[in-house]
VEXVEXLUM-586487 format. One line per field, with one value per residue: x, y, z of N, C-alpha, C in turn; residue number from 1. Coordinates in Angstrom, 3 decimals, m for minus. Layout:
BEGIN
nX (X,...)
nY (Y,...)
nZ (Z,...)
caX (X,...)
caY (Y,...)
caZ (Z,...)
cX (X,...)
cY (Y,...)
cZ (Z,...)
seq (NUM,...)
This chain:
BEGIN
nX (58.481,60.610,60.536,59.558,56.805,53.712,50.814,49.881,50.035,52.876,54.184,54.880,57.362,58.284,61.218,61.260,63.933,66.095,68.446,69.579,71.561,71.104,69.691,71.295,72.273,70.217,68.582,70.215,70.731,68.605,65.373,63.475,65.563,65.301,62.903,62.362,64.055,62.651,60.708,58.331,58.182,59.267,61.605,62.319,64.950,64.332,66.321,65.606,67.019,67.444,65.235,65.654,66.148,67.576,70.851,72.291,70.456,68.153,66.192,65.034,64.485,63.884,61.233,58.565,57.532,59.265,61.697,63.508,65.592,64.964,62.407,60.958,60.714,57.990,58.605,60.486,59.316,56.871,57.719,59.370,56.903,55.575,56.591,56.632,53.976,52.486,50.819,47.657,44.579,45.357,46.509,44.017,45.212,46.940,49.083,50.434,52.469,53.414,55.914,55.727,55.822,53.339,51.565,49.243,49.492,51.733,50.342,50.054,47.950,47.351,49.932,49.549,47.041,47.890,50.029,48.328,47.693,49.020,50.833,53.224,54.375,56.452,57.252,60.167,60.466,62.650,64.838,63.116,60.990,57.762,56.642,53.390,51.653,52.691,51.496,49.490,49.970,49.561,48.121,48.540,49.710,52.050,53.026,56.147,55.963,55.768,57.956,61.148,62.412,65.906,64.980,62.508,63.778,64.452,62.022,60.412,61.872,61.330,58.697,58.707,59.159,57.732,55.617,56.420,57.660,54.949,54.031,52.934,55.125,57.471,58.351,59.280,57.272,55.064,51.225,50.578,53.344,52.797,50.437,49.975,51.814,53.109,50.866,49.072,45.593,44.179,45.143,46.979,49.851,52.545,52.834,55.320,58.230,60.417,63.623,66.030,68.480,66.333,66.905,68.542,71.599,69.611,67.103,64.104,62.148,58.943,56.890,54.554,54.808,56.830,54.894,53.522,51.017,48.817,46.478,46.468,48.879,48.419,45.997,47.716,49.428,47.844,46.779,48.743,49.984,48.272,48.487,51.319,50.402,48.897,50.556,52.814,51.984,49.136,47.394,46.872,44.638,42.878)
nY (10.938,12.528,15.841,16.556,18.520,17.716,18.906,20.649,20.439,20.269,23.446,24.444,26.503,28.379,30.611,32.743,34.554,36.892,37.306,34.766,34.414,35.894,34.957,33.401,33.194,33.876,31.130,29.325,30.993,31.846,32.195,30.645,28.802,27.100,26.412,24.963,22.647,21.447,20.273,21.744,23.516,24.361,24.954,26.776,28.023,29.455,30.276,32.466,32.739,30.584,29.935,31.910,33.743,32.754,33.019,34.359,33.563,35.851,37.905,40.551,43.593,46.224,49.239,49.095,52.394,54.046,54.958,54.942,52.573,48.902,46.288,43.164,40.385,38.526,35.654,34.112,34.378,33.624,31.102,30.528,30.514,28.358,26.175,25.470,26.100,24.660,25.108,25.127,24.776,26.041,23.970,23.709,25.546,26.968,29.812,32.409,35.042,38.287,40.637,43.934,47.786,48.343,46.905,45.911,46.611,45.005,42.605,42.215,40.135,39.551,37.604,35.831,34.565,33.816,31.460,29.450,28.398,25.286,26.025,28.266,30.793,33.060,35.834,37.762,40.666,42.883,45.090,47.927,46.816,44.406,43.362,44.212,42.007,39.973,40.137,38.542,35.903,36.112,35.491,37.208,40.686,42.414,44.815,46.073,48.658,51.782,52.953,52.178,49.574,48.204,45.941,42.813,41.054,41.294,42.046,39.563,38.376,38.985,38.679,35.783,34.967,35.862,34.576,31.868,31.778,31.814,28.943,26.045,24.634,26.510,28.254,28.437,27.600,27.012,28.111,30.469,32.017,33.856,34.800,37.387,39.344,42.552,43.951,42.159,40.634,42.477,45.001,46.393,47.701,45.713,45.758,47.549,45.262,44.408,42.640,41.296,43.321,44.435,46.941,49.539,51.873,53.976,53.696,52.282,49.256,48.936,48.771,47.030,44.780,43.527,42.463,39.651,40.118,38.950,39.633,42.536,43.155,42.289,44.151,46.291,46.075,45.978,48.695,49.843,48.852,50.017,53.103,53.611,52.739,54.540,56.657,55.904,54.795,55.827,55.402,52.530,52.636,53.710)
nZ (13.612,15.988,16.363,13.720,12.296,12.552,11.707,10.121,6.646,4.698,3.959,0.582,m1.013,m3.829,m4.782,m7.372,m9.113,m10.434,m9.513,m7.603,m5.724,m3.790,m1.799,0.012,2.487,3.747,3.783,4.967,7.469,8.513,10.459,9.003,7.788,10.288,10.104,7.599,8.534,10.479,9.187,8.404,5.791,2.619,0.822,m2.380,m4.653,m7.235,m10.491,m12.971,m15.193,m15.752,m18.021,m19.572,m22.719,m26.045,m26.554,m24.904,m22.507,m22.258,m20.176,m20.282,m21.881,m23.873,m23.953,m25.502,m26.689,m26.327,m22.918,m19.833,m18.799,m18.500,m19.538,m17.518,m19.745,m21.134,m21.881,m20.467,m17.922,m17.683,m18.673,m16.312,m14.191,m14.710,m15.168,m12.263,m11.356,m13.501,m16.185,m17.004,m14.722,m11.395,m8.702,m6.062,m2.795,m4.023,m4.337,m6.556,m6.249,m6.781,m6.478,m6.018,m6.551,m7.189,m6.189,m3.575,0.284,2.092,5.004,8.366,8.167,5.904,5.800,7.473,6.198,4.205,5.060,5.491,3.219,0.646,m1.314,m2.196,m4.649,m5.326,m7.382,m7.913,m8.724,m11.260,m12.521,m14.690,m14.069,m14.811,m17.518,m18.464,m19.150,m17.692,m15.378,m15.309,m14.859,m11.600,m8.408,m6.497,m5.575,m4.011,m1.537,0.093,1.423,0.922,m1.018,m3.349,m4.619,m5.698,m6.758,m6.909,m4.386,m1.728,m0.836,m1.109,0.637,2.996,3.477,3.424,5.281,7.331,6.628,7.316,9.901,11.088,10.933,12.125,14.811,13.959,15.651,19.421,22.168,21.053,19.905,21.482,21.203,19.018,19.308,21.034,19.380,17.761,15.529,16.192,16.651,17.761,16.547,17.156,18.326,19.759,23.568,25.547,26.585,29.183,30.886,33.095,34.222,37.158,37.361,35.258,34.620,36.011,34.795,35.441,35.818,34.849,37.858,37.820,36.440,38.182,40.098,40.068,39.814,37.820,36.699,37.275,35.096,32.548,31.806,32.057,29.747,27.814,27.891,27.718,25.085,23.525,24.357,22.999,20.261,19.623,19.708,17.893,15.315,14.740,12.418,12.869,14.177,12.993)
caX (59.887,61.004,60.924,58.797,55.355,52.303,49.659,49.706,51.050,54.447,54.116,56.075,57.300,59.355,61.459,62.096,64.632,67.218,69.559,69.015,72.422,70.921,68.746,71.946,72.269,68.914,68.196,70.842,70.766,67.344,64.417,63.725,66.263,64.650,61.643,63.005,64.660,61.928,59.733,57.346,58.378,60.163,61.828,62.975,65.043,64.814,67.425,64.890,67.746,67.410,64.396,66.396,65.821,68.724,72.648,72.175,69.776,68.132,65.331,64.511,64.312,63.941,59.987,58.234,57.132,60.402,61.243,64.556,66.118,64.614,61.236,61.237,60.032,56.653,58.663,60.933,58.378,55.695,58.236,59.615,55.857,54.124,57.197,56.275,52.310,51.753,49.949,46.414,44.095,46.096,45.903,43.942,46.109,48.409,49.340,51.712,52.850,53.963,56.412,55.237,55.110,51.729,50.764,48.737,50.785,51.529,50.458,50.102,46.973,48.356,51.319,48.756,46.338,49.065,50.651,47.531,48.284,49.529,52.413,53.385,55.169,57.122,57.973,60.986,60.323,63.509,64.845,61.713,59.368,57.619,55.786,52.394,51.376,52.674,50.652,48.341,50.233,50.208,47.142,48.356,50.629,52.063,54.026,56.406,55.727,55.569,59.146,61.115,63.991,66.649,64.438,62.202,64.129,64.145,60.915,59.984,62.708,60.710,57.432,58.482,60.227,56.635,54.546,57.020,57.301,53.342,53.924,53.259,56.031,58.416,58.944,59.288,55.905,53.636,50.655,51.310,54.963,52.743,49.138,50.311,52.892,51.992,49.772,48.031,44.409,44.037,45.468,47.628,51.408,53.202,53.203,56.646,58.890,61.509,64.075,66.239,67.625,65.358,67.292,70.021,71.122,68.616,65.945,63.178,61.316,57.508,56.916,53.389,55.444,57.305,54.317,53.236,49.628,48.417,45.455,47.150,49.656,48.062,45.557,48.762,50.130,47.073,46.883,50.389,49.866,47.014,49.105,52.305,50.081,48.424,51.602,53.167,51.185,48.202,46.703,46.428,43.487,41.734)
caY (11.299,13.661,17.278,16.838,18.885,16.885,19.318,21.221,19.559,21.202,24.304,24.636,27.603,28.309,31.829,32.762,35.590,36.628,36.755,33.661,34.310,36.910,34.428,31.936,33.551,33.952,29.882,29.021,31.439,32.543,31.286,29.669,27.173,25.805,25.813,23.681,21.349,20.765,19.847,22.949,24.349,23.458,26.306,26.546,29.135,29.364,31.134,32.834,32.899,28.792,29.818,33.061,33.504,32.848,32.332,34.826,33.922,37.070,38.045,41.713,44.032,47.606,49.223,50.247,53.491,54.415,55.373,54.610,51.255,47.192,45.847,41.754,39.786,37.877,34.344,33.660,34.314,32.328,29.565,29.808,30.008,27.553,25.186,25.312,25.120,24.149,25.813,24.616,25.254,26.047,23.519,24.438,26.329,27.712,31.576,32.945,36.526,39.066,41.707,45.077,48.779,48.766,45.580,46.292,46.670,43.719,43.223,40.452,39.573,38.743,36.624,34.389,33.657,32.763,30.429,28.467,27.370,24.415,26.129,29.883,31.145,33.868,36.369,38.722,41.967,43.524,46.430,48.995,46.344,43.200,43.346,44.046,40.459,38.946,40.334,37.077,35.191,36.113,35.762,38.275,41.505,43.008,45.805,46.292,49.912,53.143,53.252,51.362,48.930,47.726,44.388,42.544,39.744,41.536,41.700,38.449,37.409,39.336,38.002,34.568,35.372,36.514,33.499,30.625,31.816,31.475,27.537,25.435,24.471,26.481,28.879,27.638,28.356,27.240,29.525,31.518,32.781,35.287,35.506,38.443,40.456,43.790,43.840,41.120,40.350,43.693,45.664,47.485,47.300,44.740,46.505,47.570,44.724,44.342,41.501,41.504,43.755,45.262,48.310,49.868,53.275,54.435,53.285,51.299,48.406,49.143,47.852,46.031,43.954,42.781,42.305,38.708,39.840,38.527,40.559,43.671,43.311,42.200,45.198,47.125,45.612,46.513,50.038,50.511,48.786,51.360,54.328,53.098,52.542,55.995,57.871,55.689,54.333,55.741,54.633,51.475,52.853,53.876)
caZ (13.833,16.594,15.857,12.645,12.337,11.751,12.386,9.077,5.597,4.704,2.898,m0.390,m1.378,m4.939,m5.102,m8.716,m9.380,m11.863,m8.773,m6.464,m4.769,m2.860,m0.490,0.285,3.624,4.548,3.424,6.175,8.724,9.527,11.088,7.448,7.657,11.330,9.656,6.819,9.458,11.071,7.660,8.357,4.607,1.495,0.004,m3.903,m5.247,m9.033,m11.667,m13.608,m16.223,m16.763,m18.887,m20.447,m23.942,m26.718,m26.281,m23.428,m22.023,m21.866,m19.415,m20.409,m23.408,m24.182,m23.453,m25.997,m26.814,m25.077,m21.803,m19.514,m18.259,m19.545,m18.867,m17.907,m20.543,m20.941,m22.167,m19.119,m16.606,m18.275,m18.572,m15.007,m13.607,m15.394,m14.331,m10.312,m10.868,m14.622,m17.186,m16.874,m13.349,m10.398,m8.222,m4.853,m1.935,m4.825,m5.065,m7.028,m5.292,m7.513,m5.712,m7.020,m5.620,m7.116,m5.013,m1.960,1.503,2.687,6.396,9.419,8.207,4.600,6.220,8.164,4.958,3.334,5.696,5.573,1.934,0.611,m2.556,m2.830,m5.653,m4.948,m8.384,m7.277,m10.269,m11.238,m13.767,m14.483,m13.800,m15.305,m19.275,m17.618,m19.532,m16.766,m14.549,m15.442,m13.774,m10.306,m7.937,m5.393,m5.954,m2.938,m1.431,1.600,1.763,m0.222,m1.532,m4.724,m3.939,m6.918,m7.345,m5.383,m3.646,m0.125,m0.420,m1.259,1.559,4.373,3.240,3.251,6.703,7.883,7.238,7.413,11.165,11.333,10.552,13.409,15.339,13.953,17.107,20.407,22.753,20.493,19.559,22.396,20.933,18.307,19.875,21.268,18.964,17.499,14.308,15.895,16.399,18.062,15.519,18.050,18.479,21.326,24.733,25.992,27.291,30.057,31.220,33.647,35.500,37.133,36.919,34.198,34.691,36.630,34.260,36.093,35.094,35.391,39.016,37.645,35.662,38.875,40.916,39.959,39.632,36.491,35.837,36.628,34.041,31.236,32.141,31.735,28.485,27.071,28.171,26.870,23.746,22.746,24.030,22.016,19.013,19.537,19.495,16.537,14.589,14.996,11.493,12.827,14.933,11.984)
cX (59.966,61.212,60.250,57.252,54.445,51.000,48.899,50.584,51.824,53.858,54.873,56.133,58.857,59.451,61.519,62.647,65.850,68.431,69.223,70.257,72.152,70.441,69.854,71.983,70.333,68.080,69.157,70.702,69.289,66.640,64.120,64.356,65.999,63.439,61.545,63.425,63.697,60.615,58.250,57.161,59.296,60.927,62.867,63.782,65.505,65.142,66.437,66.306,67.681,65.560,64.348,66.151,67.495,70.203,72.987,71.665,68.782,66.282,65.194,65.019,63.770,62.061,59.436,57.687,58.193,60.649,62.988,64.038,65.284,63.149,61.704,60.151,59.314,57.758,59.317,60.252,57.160,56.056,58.536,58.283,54.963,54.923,57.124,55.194,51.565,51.254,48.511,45.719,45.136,45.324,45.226,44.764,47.046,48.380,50.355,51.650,53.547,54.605,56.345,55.106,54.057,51.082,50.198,49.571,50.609,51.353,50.552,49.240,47.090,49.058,50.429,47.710,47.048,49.921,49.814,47.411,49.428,51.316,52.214,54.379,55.572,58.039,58.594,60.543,61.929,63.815,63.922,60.277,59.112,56.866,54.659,51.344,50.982,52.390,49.514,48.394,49.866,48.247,47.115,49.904,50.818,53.606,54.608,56.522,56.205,57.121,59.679,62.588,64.616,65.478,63.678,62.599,64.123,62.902,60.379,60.481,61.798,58.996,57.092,58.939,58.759,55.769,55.397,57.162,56.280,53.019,53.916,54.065,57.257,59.112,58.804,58.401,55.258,52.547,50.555,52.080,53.855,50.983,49.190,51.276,51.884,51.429,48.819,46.550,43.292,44.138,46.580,49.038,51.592,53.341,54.728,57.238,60.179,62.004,64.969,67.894,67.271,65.589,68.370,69.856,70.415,67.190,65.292,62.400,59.829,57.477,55.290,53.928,56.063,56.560,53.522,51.698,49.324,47.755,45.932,47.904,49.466,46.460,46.818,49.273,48.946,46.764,48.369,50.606,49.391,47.734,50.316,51.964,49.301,49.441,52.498,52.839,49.368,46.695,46.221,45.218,42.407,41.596)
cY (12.520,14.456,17.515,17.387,18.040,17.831,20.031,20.561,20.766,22.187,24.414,25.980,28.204,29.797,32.108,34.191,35.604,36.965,35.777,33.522,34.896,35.978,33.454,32.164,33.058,32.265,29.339,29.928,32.199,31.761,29.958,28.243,25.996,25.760,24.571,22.454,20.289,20.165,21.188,23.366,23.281,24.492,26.007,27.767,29.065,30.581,31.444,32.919,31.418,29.289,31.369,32.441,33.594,32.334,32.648,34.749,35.129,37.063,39.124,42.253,45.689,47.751,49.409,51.453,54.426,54.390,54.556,52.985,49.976,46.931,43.923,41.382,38.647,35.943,33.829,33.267,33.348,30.781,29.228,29.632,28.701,25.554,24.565,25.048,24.403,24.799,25.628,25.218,24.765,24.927,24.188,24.756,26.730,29.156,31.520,34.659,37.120,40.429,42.805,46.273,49.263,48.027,46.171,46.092,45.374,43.953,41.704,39.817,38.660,37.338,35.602,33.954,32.792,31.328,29.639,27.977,26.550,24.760,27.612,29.664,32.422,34.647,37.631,39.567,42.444,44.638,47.515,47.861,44.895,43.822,43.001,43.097,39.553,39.142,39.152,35.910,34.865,36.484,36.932,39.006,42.377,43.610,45.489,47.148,50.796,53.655,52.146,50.696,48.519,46.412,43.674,41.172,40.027,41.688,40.397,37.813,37.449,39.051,36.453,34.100,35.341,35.381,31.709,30.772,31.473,30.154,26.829,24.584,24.929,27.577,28.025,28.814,28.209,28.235,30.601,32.588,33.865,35.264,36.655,39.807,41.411,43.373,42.441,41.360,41.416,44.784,46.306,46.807,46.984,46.200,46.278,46.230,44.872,42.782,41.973,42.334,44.495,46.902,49.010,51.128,54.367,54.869,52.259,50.374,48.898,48.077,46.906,45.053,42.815,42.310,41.128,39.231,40.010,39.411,41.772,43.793,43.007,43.674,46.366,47.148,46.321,47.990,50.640,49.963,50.077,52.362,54.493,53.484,53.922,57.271,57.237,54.928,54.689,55.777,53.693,51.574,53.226,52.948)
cZ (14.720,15.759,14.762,12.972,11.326,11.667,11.083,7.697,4.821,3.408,1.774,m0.790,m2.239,m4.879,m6.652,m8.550,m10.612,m10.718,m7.408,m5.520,m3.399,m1.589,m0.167,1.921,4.407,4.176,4.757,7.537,9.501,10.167,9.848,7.358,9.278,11.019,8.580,7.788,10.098,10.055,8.019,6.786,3.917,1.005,m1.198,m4.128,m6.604,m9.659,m12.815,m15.306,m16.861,m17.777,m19.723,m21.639,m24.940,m26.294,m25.099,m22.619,m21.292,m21.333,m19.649,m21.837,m22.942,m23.830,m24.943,m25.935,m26.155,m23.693,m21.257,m18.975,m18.978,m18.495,m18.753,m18.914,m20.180,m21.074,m21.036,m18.286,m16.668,m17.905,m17.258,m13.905,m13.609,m15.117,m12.868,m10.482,m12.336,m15.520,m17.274,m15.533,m12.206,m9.597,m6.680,m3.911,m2.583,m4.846,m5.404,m6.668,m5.771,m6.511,m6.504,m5.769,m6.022,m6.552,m4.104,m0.812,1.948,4.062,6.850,8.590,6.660,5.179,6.593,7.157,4.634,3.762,5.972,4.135,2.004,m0.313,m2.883,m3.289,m5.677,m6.623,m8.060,m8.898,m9.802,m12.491,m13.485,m14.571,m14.918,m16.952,m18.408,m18.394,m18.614,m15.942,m14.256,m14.690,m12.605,m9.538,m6.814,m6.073,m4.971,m2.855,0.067,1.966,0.281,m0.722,m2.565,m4.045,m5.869,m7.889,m6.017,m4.322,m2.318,0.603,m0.338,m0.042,3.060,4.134,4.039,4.571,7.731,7.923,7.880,8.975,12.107,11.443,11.646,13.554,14.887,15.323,18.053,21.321,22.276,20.027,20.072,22.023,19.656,18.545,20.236,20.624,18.120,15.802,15.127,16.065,16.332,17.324,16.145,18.099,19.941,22.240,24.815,26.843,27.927,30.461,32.190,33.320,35.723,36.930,36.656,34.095,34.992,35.555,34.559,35.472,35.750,36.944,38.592,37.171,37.169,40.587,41.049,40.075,38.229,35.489,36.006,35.396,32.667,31.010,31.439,30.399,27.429,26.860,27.704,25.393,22.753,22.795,23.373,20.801,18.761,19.474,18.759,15.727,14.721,13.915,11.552,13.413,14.066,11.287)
seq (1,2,3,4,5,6,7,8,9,10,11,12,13,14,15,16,17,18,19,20,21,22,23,24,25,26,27,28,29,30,31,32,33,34,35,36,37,38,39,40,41,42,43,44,45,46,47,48,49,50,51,52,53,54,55,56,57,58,59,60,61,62,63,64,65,66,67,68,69,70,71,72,73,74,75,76,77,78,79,80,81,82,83,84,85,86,87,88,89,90,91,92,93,94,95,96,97,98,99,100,101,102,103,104,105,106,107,108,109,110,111,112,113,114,115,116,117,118,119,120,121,122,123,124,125,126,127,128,129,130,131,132,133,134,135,136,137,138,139,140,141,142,143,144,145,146,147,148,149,150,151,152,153,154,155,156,157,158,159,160,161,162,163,164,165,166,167,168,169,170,171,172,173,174,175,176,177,178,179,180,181,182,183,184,185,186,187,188,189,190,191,192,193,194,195,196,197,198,199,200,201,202,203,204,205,206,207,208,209,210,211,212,213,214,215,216,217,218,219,220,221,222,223,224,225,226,227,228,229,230,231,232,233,234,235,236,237,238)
């Protein structure tokens, strides 16, 4: 069928949260939903509250030993995990991806493992955190930097943003369109780009750029990558 990817078999990939309104936007309007279109992905988003406990369904509870705000509880999460891959051995290409600011940073190199599995499971944390139980769950636990958000559904969103892009054919250019962007292979951040025209405000476009010689300019790109990535980011060099 036109427009369908054959090259890789469709990734699945289930959100769970205790608010699943949050992703309605970003299921229609991002890249996401032409990755869906084109059968690249599958994407779930589950109401961590359909496996709430009681009349209220209730998903969190007090800590013990004290301490402010609700921890989530071990029975929900159990139930809404074990619903996407089972209870027994995962099957092969499964992770489940715990959003945590004790997770490791997430980076490129993350995004593209991952987009070579077959079913990620995506657990948004919210309140003061999960009942560190359910830590058992989850084969990977990752961060999107050194700060705390309400809950993690924006993380989970820009994760899932990060490899579902990686899926072949969902950009246009083929492997081309991210051989080159920054974090890639290099480690170094994208050289500066220009479009037209050639000149706004009496700000010039690099004249190598508009000199059709090939090897100059990718000469150049590279030499401006490095000094880019040497004056912001220059962790990535270590």
């Amino acid at each position: 069928m036109s427009g369908m990817v054959t090259m890789q078999a469709m990734l699945k990939i289930d959100v769970i949260s205790v608010q699943p309104k949050m992703f309605a936007g970003f299921l229609t309007e991002s890249i996401v939903a032409r990755a869906v279109a084109k059968g690249a992905c599958e994407v779930n988003i589950v109401d961590l509250r359909d496996f709430g406990e009681g009349r209220w369904r209730k998903v969190d509870d007090k800590p013990y030993g004290g301490g402010p705000g609700m921890l989530m509880k071990c029975g929900p999460w159990f139930g809404a995990v074990e619903s996407r891959v089972g209870s027994g051995d995962r099957a092969p290409g499964t992770r489940v991806v715990m959003t945590s600011p004790s997770g490791r940073k997430f980076t490129q190199r993350d995004a593209e493992e991952l987009s070579r599995e077959s079913h990620l499971v995506f657990m948004c944390g919210h309140y003061e955190g999960f009942d560190a139980r359910i830590d058992t769950l989850a084969t990977d636990a990752f961060s999107v930097g050194d700060f705390v958000m309400t809950g993690g559904e924006l993380a989970a969103a820009a994760m899932v943003d990060s490899i579902v892009r990686l899926l072949p054919g969902v950009l246009g250019g083929g492997p081309a369109a991210t051989a080159s962007e920054s974090f890639g292979r290099d480690g170094l951040l994208e050289a500066p780009q220009y479009t037209k025209p050639p000149e706004f405000r009496g700000m010039k476009v690099p004249e190598v750029l508009l000199s059709g010689d090939h090897s100059r300019i990718e000469a150049w790109r590279k030499s401006e990558a490095r000094r880019l990535t040497e004056r912001e980011r220059p962790d990535l060099l270590r």
